[in-house]
C-alpha positions as CSV (number, residue, x, y, z in Angstrom):
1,X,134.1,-211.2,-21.8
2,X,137.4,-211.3,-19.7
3,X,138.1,-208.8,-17.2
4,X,141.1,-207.3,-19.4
5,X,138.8,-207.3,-22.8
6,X,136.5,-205.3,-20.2
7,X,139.2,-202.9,-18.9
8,X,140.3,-202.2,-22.6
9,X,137.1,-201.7,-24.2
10,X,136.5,-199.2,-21.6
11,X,139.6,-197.6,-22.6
12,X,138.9,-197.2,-26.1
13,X,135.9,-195.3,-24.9
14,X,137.5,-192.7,-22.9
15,X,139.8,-189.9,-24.4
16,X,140.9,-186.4,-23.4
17,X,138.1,-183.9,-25.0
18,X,138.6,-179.9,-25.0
19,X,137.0,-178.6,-21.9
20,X,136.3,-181.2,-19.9
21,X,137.2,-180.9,-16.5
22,X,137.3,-183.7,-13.7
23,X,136.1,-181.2,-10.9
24,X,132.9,-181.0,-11.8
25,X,129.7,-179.5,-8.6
26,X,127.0,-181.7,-8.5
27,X,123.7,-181.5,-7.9
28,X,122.1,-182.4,-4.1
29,X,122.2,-186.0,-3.6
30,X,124.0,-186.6,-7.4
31,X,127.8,-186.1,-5.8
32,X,129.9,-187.2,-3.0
33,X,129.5,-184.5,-0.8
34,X,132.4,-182.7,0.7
35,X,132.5,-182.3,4.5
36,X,133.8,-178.9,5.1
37,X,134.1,-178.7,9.0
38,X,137.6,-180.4,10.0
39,X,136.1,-182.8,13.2
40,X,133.6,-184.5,10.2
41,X,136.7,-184.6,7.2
42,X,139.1,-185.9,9.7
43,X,136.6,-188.8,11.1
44,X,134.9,-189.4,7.1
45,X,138.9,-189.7,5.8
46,X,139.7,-192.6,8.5
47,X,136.3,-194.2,7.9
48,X,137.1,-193.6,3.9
49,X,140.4,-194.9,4.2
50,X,139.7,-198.2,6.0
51,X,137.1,-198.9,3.9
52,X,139.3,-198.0,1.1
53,X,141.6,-200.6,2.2
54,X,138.7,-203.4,2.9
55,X,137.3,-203.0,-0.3
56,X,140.4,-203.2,-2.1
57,X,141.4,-206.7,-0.4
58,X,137.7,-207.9,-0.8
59,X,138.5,-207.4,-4.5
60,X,141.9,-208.8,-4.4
61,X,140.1,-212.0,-3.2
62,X,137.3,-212.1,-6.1
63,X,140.0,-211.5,-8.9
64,X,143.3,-212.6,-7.5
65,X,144.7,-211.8,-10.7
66,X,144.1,-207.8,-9.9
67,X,145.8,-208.2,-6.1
68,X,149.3,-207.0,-7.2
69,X,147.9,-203.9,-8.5
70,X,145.9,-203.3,-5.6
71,X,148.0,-204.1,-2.8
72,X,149.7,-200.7,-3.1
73,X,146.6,-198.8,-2.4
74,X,145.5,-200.5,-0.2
75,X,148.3,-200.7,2.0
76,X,148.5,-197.1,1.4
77,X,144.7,-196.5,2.8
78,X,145.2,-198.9,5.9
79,X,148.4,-196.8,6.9
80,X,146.6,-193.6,6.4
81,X,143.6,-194.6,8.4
82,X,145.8,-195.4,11.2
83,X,147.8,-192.3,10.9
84,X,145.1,-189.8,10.8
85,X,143.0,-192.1,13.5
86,X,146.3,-191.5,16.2
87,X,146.4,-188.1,15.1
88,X,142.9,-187.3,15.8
89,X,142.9,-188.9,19.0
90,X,145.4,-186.3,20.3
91,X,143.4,-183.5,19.0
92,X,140.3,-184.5,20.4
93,X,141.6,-186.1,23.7
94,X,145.2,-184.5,24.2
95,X,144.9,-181.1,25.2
96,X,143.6,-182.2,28.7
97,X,146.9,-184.6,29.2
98,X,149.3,-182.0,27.4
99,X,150.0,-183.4,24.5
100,X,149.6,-182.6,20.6
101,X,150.1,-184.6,16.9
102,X,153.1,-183.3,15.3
103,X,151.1,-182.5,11.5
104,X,154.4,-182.8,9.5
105,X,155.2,-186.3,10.8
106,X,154.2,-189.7,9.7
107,X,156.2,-191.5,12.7
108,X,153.7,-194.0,13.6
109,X,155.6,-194.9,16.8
110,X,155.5,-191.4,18.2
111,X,152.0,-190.8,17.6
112,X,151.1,-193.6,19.3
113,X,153.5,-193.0,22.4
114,X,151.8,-190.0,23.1
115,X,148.3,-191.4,22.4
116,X,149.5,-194.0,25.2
117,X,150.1,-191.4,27.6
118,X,147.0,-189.8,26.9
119,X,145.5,-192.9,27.4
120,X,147.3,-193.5,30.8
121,X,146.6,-189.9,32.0
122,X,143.0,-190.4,31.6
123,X,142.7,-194.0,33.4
124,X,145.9,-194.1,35.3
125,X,144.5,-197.7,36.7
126,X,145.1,-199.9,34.2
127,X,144.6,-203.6,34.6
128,X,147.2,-205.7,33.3
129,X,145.0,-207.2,30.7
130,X,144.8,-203.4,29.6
131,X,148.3,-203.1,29.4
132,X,149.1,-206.5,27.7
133,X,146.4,-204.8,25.1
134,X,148.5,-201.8,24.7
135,X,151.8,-203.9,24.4
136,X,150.0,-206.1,21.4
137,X,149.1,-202.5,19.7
138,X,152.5,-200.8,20.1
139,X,153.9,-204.1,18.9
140,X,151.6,-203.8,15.6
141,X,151.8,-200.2,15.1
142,X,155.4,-200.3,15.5
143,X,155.3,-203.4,12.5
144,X,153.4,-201.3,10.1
145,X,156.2,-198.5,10.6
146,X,158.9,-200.8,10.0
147,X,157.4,-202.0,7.0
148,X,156.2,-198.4,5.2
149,X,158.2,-195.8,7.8
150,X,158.2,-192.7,5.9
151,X,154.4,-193.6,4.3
152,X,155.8,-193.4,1.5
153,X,156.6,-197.5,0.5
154,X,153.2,-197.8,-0.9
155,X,152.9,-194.8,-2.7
156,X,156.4,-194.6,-4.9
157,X,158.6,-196.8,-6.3
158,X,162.0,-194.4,-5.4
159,X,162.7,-192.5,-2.8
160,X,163.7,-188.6,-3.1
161,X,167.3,-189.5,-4.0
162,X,165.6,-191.8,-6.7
163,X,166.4,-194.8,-5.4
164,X,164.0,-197.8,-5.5
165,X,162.3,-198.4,-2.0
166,X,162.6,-201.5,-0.7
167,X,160.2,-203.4,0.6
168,X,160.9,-206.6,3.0
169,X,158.1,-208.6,2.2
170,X,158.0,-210.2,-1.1
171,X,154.3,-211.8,-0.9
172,X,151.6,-210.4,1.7
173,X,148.6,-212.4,2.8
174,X,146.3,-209.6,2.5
175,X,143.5,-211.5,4.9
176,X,145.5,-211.3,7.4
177,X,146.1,-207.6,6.8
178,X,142.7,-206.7,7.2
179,X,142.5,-208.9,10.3
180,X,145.5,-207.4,12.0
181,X,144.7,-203.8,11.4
182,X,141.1,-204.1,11.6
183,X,141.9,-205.6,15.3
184,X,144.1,-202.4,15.8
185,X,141.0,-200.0,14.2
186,X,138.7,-201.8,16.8
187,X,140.5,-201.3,19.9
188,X,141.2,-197.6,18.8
189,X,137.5,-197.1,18.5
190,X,136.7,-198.9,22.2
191,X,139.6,-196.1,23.2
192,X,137.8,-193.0,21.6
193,X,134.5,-194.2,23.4
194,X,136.3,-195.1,26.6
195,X,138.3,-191.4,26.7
196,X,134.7,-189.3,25.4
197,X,133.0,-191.5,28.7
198,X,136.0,-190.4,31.1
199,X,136.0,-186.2,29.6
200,X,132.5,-186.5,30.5
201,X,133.0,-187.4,34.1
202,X,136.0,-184.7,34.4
203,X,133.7,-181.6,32.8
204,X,130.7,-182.9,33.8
């Protein structure tokens, strides 16, 4: 059976029914289960969200057919993770170099100028290989900005004013999309490790 004959016989099995509800508790270890401390949502949602986004190319690859429905959401998820990953960095790491993420704003660019100077008040000697590093991630952050600014390009069609957003790009390779931002997830890691080793050396 073809993937569509799959997807539709699936919908002729599901229909609205009087008093069903979609937020349903679970039982222990039957659910997903929800972290209610903000330091574990905040780190599950970037893990969720990249993963989100490698899953969705990984599928986009087995059933190229599906990959312009799913490149939306998983642009979407990739942006996300590297939103809330900036954002976390300066709640964990910026109080000590006196800076803070601005919750209301999706400006990847700013988030990432003041996770650089974060950065550069914890290790102010940088090598120049470290520096060429952080030139090739403003460079890529400031790419996936340009591309979906308001994080918004992936998630509507129109704008507030209803008009259409429009998007530059009119085919993406999405391998190299997982490549590129996984590159950019992997160096933000080495940071997080590199900033939690230098904290420990200035309390400890």
């Amino acid at each position: 059976m073809s993937s569509l004959a799959n997807e539709l016989d699936e919908l002729r099995l599901l229909w609205p029914r009087p008093g069903a509800k979609a937020f349903v508790e679970a039982k222990p270890f039957h659910g997903a289960w929800v972290a209610s401390r903000g330091d574990e949502r905040i780190y599950r949602m970037i893990k969720g969200f990249r993963e989100t986004g490698d899953l969705l190319v990984a599928e986009s690859k087995a059933e190229p057919q599906r990959a312009q429905n799913l490149i939306y959401p998983a642009l979407f998820a990739y942006r996300q993770a590297l939103e809330l990953r900036l954002k976390n960095i300066l709640i964990e790491f910026g109080p000590m170099a006196g800076e803070r993420p601005d919750f209301r704003s999706h400006d990847l660019p700013t988030l990432w100028s003041a996770c650089r100077r974060v950065i550069e008040r914890f290790d102010s000697n940088l090598s120049p290989q470290d520096l060429e590093t952080l030139a090739v991630v403003q460079m890529q952050i400031a790419e996936f900005d340009s591309v979906d600014p308001g994080s918004d390009a992936f998630r509507f069609a129109h704008d507030t004013r209803g008009k259409v957003i429009k998007l530059e790009l009119p085919e993406i390779d999405l391998d190299n999309l997982r490549l590129v931002t996984g590159s950019v997830f992997e160096f933000l890691e080495c940071v997080v490790c590199h900033l939690n080793y230098l904290q420990d050396l200035a309390t400890g």
